[in-house]
mmCIF file of the N, C-alpha and C atoms, coordinates in Angstrom:
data_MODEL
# 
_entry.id   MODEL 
# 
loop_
_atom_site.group_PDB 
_atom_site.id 
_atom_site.type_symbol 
_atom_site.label_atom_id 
_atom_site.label_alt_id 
_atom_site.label_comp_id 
_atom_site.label_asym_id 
_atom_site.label_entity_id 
_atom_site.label_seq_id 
_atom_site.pdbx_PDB_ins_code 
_atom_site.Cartn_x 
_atom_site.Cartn_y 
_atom_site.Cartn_z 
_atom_site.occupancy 
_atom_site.B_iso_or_equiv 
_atom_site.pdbx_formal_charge 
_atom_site.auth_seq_id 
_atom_site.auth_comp_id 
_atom_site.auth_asym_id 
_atom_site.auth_atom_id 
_atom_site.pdbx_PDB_model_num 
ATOM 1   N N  . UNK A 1 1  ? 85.693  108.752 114.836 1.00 0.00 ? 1  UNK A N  1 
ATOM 2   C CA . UNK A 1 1  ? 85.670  110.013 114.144 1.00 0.00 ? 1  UNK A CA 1 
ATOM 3   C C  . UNK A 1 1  ? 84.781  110.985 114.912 1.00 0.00 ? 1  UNK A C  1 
ATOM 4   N N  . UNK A 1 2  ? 84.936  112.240 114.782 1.00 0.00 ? 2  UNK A N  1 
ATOM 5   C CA . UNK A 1 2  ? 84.406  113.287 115.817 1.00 0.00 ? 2  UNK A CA 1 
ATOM 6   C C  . UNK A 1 2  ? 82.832  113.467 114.634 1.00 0.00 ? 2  UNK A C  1 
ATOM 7   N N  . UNK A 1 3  ? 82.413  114.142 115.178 1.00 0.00 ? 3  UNK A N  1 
ATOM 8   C CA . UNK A 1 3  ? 80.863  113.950 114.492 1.00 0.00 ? 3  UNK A CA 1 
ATOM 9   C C  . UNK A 1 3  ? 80.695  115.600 114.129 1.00 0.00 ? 3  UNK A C  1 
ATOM 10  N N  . UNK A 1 4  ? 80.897  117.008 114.829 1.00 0.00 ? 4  UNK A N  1 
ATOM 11  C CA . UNK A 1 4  ? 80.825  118.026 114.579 1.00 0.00 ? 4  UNK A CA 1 
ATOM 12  C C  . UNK A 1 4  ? 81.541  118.617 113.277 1.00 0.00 ? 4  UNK A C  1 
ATOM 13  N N  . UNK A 1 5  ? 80.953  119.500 112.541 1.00 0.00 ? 5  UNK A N  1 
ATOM 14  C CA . UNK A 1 5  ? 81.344  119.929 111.338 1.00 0.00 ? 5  UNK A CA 1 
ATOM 15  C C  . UNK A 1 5  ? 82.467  120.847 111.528 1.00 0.00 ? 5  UNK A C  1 
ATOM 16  N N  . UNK A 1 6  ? 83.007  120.510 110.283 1.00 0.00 ? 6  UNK A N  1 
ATOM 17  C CA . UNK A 1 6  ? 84.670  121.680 110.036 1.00 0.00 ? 6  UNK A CA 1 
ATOM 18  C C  . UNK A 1 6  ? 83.769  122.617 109.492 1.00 0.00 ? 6  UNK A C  1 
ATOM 19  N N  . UNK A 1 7  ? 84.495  123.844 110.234 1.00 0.00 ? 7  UNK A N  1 
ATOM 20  C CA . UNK A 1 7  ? 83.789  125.257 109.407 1.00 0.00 ? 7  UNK A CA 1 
ATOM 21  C C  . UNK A 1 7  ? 85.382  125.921 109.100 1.00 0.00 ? 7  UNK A C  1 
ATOM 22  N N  . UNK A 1 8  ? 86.352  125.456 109.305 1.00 0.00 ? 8  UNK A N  1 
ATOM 23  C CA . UNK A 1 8  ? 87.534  126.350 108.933 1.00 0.00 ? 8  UNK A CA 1 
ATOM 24  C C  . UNK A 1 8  ? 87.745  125.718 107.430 1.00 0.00 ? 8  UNK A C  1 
ATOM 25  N N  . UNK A 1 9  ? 88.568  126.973 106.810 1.00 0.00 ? 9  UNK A N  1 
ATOM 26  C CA . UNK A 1 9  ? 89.266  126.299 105.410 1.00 0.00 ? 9  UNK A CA 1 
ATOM 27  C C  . UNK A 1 9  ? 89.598  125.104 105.298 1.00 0.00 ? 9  UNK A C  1 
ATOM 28  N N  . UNK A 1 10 ? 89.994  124.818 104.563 1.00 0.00 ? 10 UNK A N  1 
ATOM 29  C CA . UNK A 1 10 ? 90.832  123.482 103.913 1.00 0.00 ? 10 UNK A CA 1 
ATOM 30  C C  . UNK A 1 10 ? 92.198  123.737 104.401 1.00 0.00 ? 10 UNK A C  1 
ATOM 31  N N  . UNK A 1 11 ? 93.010  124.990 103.837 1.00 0.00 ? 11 UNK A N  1 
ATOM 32  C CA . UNK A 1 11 ? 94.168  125.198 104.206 1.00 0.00 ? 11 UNK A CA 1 
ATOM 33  C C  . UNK A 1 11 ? 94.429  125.882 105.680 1.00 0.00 ? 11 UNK A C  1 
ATOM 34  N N  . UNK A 1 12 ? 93.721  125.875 106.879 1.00 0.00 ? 12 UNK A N  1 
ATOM 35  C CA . UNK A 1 12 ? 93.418  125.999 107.917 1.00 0.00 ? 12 UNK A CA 1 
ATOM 36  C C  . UNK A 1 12 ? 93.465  124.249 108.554 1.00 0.00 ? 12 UNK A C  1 
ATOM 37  N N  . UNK A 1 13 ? 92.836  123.703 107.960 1.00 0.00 ? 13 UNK A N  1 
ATOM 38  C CA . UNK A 1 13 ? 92.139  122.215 108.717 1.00 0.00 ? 13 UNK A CA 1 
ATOM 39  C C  . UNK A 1 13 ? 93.758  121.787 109.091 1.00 0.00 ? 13 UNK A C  1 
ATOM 40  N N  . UNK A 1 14 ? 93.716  120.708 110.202 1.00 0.00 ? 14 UNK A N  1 
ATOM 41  C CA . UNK A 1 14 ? 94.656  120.114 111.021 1.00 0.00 ? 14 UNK A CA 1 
ATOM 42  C C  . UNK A 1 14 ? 94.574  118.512 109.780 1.00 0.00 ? 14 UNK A C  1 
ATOM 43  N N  . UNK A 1 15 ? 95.589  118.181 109.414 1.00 0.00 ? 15 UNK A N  1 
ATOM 44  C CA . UNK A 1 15 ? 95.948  116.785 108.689 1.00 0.00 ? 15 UNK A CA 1 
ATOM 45  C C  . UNK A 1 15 ? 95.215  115.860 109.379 1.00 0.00 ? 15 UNK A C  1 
ATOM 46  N N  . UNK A 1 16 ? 94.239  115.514 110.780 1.00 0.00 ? 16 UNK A N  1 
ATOM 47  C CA . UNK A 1 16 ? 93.252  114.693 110.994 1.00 0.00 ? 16 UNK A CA 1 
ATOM 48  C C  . UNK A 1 16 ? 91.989  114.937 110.246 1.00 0.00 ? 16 UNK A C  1 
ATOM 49  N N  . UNK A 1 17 ? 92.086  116.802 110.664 1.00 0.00 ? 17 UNK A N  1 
ATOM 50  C CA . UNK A 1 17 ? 90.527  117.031 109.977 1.00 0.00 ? 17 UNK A CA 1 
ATOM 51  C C  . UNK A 1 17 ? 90.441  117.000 108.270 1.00 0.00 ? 17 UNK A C  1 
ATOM 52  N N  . UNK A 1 18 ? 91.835  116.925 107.868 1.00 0.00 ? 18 UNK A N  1 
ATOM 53  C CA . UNK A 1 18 ? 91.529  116.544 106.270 1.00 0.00 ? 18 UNK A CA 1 
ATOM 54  C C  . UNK A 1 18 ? 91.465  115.419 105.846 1.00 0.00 ? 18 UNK A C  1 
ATOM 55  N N  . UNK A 1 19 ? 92.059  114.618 106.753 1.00 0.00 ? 19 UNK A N  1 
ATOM 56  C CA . UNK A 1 19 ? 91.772  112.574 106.651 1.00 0.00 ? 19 UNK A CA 1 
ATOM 57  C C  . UNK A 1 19 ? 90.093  112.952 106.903 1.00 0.00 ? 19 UNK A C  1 
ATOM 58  N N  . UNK A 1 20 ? 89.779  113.403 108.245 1.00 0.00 ? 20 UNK A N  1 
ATOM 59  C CA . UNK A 1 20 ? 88.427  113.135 108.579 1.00 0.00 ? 20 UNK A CA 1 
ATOM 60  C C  . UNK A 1 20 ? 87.228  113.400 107.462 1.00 0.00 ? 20 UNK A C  1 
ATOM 61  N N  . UNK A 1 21 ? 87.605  114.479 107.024 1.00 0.00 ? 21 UNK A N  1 
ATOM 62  C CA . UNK A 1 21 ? 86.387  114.280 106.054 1.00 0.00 ? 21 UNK A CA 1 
ATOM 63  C C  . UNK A 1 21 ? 86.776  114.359 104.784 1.00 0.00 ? 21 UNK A C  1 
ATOM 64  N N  . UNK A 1 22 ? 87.961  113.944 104.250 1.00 0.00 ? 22 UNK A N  1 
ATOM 65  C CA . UNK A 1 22 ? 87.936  113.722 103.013 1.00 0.00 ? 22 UNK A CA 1 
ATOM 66  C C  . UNK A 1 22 ? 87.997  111.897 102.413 1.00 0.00 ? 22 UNK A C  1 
ATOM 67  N N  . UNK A 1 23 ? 87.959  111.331 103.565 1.00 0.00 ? 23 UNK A N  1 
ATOM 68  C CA . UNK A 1 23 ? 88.440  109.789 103.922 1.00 0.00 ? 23 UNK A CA 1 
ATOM 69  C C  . UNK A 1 23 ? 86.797  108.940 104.827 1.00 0.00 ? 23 UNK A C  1 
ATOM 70  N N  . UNK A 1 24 ? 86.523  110.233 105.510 1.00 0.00 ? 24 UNK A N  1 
ATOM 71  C CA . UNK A 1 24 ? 85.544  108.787 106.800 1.00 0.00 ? 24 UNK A CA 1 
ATOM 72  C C  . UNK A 1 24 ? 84.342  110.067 106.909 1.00 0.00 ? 24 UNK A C  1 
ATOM 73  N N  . UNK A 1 25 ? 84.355  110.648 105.861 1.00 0.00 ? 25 UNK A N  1 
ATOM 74  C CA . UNK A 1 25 ? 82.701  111.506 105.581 1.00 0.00 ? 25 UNK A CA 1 
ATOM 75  C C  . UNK A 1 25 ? 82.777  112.226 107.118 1.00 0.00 ? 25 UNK A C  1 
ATOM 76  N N  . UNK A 1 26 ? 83.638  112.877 107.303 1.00 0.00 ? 26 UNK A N  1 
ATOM 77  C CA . UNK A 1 26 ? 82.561  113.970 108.378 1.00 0.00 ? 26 UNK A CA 1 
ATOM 78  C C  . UNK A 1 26 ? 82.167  115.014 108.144 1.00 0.00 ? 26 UNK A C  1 
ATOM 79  N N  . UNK A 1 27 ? 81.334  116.004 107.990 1.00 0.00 ? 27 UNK A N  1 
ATOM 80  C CA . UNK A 1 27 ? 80.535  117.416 107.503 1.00 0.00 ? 27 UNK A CA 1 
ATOM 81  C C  . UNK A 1 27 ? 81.723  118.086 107.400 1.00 0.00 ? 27 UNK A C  1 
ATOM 82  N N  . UNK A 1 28 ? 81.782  118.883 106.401 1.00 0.00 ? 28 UNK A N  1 
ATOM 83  C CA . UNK A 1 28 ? 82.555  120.013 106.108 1.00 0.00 ? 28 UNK A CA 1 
ATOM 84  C C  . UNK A 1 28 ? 81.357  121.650 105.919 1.00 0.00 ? 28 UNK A C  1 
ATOM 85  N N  . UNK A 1 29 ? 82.497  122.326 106.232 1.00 0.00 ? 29 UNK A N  1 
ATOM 86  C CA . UNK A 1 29 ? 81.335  123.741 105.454 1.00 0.00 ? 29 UNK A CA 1 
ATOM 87  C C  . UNK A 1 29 ? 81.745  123.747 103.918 1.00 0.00 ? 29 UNK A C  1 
ATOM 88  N N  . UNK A 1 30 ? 83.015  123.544 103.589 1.00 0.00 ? 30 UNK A N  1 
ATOM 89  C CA . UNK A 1 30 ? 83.679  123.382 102.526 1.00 0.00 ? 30 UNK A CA 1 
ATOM 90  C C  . UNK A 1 30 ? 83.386  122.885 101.435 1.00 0.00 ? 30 UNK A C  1 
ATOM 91  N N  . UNK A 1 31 ? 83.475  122.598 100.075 1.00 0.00 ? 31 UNK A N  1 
ATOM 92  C CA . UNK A 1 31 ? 83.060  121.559 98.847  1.00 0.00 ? 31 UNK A CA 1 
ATOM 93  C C  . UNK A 1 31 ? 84.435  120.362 99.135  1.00 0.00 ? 31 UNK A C  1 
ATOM 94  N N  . UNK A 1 32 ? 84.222  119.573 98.636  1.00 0.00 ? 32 UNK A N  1 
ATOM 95  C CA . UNK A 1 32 ? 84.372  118.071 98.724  1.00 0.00 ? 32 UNK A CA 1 
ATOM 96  C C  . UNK A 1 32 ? 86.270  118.017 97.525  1.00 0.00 ? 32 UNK A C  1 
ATOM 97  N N  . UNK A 1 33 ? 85.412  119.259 96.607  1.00 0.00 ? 33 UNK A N  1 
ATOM 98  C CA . UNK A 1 33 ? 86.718  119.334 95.834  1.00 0.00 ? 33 UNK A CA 1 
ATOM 99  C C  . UNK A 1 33 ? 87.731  119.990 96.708  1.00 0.00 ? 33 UNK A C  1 
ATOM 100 N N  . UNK A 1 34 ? 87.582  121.151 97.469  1.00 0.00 ? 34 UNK A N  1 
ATOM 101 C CA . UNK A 1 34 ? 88.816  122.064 98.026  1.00 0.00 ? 34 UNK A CA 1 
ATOM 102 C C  . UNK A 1 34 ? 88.995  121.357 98.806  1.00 0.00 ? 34 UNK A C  1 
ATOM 103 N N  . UNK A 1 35 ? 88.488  120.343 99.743  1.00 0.00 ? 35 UNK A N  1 
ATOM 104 C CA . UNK A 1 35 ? 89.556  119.218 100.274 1.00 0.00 ? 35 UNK A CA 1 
ATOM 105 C C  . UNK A 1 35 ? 90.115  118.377 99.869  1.00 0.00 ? 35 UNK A C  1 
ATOM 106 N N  . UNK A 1 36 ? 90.129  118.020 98.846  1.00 0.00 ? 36 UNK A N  1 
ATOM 107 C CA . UNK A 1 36 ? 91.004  117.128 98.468  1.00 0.00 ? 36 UNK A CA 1 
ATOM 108 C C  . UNK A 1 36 ? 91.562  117.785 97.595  1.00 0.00 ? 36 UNK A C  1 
ATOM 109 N N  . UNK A 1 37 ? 91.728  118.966 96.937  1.00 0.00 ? 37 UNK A N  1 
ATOM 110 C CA . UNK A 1 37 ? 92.634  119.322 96.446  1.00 0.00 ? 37 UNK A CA 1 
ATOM 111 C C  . UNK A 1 37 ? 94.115  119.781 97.403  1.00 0.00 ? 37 UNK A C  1 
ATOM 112 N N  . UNK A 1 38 ? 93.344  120.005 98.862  1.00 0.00 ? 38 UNK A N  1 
ATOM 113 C CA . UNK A 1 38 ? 94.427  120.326 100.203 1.00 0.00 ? 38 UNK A CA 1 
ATOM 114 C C  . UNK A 1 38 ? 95.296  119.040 100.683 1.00 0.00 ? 38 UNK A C  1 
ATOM 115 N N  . UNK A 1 39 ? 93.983  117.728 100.434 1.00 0.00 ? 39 UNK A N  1 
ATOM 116 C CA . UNK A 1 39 ? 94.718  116.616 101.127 1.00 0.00 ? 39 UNK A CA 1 
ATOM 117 C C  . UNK A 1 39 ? 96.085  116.594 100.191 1.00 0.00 ? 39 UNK A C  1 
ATOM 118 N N  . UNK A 1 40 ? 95.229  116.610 98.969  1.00 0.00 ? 40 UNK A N  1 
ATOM 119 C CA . UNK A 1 40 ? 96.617  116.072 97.763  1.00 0.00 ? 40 UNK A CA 1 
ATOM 120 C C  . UNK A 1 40 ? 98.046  117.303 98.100  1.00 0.00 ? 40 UNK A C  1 
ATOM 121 N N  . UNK A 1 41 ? 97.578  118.191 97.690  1.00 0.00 ? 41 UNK A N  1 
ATOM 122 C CA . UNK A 1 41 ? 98.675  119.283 98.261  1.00 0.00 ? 41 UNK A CA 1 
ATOM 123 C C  . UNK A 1 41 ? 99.457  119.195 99.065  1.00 0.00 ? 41 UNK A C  1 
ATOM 124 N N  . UNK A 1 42 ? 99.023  118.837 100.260 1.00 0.00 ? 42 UNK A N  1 
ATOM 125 C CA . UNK A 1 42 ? 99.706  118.539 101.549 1.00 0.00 ? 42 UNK A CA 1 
ATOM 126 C C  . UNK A 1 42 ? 100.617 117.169 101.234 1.00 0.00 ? 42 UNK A C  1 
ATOM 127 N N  . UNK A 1 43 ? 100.129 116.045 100.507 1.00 0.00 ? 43 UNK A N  1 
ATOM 128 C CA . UNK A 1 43 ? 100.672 114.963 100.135 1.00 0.00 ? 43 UNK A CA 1 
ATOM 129 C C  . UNK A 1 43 ? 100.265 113.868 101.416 1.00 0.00 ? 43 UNK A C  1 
ATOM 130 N N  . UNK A 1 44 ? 98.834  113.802 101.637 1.00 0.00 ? 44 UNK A N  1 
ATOM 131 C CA . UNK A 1 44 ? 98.595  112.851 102.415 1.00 0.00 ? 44 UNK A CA 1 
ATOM 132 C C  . UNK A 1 44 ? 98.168  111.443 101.967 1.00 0.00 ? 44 UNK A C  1 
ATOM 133 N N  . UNK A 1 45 ? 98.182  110.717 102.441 1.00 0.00 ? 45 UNK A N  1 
ATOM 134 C CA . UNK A 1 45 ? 98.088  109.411 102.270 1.00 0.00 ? 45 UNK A CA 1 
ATOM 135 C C  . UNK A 1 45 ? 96.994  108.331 102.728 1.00 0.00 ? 45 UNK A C  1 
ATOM 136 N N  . UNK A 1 46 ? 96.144  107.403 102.702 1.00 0.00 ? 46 UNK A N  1 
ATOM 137 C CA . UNK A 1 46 ? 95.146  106.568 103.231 1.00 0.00 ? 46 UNK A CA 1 
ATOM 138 C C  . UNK A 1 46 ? 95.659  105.444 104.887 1.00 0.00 ? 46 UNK A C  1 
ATOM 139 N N  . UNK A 1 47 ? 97.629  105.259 104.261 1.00 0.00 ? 47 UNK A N  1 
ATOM 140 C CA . UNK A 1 47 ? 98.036  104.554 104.930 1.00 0.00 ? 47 UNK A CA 1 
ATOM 141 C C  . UNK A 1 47 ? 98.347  105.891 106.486 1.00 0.00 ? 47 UNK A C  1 
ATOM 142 N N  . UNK A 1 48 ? 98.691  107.416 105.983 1.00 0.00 ? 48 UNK A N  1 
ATOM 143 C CA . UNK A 1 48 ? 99.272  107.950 107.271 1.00 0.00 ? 48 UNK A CA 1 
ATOM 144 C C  . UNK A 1 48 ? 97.773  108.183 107.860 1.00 0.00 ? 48 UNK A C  1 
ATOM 145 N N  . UNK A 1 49 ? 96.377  108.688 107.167 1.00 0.00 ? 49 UNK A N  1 
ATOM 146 C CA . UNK A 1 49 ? 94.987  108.627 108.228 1.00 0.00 ? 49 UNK A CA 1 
ATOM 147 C C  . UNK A 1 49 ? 94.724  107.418 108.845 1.00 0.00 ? 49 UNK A C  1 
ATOM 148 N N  . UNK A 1 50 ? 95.032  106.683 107.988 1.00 0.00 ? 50 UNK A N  1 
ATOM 149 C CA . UNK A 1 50 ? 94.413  105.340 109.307 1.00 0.00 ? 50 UNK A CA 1 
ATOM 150 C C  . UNK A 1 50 ? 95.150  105.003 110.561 1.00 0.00 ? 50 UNK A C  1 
ATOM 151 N N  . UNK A 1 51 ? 96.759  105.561 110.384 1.00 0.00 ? 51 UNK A N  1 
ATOM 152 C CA . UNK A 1 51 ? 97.559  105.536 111.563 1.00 0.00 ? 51 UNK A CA 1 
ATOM 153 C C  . UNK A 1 51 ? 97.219  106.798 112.318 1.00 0.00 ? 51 UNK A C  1 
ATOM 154 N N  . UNK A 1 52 ? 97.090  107.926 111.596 1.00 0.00 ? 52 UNK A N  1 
ATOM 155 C CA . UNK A 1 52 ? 96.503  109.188 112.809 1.00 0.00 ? 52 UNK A CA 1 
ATOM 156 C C  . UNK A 1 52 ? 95.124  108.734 113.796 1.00 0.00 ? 52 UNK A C  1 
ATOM 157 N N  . UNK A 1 53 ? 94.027  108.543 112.622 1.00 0.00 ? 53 UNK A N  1 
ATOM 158 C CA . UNK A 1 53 ? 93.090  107.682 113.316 1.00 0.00 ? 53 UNK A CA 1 
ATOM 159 C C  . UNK A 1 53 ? 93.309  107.266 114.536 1.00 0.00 ? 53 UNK A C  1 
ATOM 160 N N  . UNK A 1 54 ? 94.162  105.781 114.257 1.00 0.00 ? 54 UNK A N  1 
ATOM 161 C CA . UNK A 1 54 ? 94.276  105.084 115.489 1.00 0.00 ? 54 UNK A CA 1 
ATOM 162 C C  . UNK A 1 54 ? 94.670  105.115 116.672 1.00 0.00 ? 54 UNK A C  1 
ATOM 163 N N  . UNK A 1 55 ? 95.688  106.545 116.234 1.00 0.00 ? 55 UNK A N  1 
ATOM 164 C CA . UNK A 1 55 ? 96.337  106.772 117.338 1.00 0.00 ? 55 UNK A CA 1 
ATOM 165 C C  . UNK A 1 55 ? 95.297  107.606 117.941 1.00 0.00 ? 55 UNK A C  1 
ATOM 166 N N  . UNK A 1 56 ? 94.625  108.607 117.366 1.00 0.00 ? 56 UNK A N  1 
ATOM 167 C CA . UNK A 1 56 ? 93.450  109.955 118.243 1.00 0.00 ? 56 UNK A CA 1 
ATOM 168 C C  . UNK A 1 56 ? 92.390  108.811 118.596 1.00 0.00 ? 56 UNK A C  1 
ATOM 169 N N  . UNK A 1 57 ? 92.427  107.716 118.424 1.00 0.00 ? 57 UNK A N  1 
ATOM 170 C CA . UNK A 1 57 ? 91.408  106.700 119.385 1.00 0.00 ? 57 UNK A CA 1 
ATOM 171 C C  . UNK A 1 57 ? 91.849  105.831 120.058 1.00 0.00 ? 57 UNK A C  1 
ATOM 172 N N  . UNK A 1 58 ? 93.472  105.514 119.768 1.00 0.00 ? 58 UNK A N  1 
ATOM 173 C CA . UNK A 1 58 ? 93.845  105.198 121.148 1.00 0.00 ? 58 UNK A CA 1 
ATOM 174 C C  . UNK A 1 58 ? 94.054  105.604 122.408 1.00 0.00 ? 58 UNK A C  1 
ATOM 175 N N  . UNK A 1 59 ? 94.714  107.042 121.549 1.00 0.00 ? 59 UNK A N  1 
ATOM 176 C CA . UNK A 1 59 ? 94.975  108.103 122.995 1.00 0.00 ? 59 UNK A CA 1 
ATOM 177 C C  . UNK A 1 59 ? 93.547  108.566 124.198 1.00 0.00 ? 59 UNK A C  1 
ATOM 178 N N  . UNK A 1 60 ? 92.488  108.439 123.269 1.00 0.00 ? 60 UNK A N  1 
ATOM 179 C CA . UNK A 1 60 ? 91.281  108.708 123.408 1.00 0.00 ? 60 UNK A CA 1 
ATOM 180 C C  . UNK A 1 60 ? 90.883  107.510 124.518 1.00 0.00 ? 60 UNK A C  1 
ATOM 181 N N  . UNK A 1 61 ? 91.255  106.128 124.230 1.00 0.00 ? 61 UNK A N  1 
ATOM 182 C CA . UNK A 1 61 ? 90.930  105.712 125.252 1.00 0.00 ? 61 UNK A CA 1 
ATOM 183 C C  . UNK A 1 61 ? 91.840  105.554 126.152 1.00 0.00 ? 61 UNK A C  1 
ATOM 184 N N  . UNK A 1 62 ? 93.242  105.507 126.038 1.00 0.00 ? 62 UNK A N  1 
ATOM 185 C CA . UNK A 1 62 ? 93.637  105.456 127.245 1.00 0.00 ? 62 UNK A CA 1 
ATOM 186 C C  . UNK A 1 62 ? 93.113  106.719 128.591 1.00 0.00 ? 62 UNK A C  1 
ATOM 187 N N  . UNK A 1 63 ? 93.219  108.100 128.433 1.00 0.00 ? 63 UNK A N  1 
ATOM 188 C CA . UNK A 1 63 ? 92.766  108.889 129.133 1.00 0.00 ? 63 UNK A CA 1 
ATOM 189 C C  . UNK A 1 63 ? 91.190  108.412 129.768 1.00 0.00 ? 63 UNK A C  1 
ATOM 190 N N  . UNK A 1 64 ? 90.467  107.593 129.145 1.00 0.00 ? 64 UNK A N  1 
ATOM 191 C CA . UNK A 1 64 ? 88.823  107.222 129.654 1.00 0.00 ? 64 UNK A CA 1 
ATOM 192 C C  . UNK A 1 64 ? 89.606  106.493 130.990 1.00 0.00 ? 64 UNK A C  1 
ATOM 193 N N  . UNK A 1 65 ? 90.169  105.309 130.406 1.00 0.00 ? 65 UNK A N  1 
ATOM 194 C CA . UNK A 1 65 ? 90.697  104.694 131.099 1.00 0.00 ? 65 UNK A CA 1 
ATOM 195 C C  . UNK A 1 65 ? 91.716  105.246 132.594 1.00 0.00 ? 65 UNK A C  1 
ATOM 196 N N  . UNK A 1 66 ? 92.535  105.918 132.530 1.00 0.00 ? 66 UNK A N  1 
ATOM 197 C CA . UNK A 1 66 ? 93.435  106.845 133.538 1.00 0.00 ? 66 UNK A CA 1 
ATOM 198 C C  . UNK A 1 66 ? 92.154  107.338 134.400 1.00 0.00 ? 66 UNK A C  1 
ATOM 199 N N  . UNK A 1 67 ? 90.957  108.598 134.205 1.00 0.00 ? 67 UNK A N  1 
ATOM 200 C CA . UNK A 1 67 ? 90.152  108.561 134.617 1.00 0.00 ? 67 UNK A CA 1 
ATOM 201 C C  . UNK A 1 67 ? 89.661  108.223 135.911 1.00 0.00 ? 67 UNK A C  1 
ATOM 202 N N  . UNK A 1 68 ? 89.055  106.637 135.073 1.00 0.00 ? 68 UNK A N  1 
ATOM 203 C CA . UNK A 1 68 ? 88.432  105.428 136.039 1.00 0.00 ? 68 UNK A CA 1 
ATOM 204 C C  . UNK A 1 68 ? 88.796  105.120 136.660 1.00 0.00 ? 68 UNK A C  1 
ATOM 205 N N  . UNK A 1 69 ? 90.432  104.740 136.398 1.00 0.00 ? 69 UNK A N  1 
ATOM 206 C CA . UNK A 1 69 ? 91.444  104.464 137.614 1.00 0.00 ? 69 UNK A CA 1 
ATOM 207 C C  . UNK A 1 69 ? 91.611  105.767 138.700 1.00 0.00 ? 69 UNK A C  1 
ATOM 208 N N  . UNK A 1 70 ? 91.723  106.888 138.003 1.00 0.00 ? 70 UNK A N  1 
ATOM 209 C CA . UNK A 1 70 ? 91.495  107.683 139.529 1.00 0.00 ? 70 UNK A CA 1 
ATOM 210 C C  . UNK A 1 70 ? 90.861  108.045 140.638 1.00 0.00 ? 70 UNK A C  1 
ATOM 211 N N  . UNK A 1 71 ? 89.678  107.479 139.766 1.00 0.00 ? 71 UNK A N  1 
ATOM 212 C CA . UNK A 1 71 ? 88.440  107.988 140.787 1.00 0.00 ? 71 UNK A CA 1 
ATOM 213 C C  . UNK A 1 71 ? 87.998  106.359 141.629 1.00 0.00 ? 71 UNK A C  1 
ATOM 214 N N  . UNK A 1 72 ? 88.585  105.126 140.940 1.00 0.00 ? 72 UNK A N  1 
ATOM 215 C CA . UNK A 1 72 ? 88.860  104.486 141.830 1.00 0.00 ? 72 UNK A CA 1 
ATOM 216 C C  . UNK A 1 72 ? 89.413  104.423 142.313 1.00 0.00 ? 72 UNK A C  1 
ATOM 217 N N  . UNK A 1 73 ? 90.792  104.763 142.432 1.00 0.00 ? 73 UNK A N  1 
ATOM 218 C CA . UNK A 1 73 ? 92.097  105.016 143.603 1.00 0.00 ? 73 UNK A CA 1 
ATOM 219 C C  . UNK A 1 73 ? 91.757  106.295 144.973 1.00 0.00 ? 73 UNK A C  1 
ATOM 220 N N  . UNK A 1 74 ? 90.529  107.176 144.659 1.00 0.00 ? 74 UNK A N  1 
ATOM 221 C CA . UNK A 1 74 ? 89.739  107.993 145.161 1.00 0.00 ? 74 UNK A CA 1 
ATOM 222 C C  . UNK A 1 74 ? 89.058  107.345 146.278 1.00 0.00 ? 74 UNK A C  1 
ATOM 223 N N  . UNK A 1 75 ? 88.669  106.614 145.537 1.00 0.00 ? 75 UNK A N  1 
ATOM 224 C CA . UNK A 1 75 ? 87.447  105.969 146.784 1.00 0.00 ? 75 UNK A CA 1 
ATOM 225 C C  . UNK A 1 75 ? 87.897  104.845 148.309 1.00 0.00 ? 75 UNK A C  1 
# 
């Protein structure tokens, strides 16, 4: 999970950043109610954040990974 605070709306936030802190506590500027009155709105789910999740930390590491390999294929 990213650690920096949402300062945009609720109805602004990207469907990670409304898993993110209405699901895995990350800072909002927002109250606790207007996100989840957005998550619900939107019609999100526990089962589709934990798959967004996984995927913005898989993707996350493959690129670390690509990287390393370049700058060893560099040398």
């Amino acid at each position: 999970m990213r650690s920096s605070t949402v300062k945009s709306s609720p109805q602004r936030m990207s469907n990670v950043e409304l898993c993110e802190t209405y699901l895995y506590g990350r800072k909002a500027k927002h109250s606790r109610f207007a996100i989840s009155s957005e998550y619900r709105r939107r019609g999100l789910s526990k089962n589709y954040c934990s798959k967004a999740n996984d995927e913005y930390y898989l993707a996350t590491m493959v690129k670390k990974l690509v990287k390393a390999e370049e700058k060893k294929s560099k040398k």
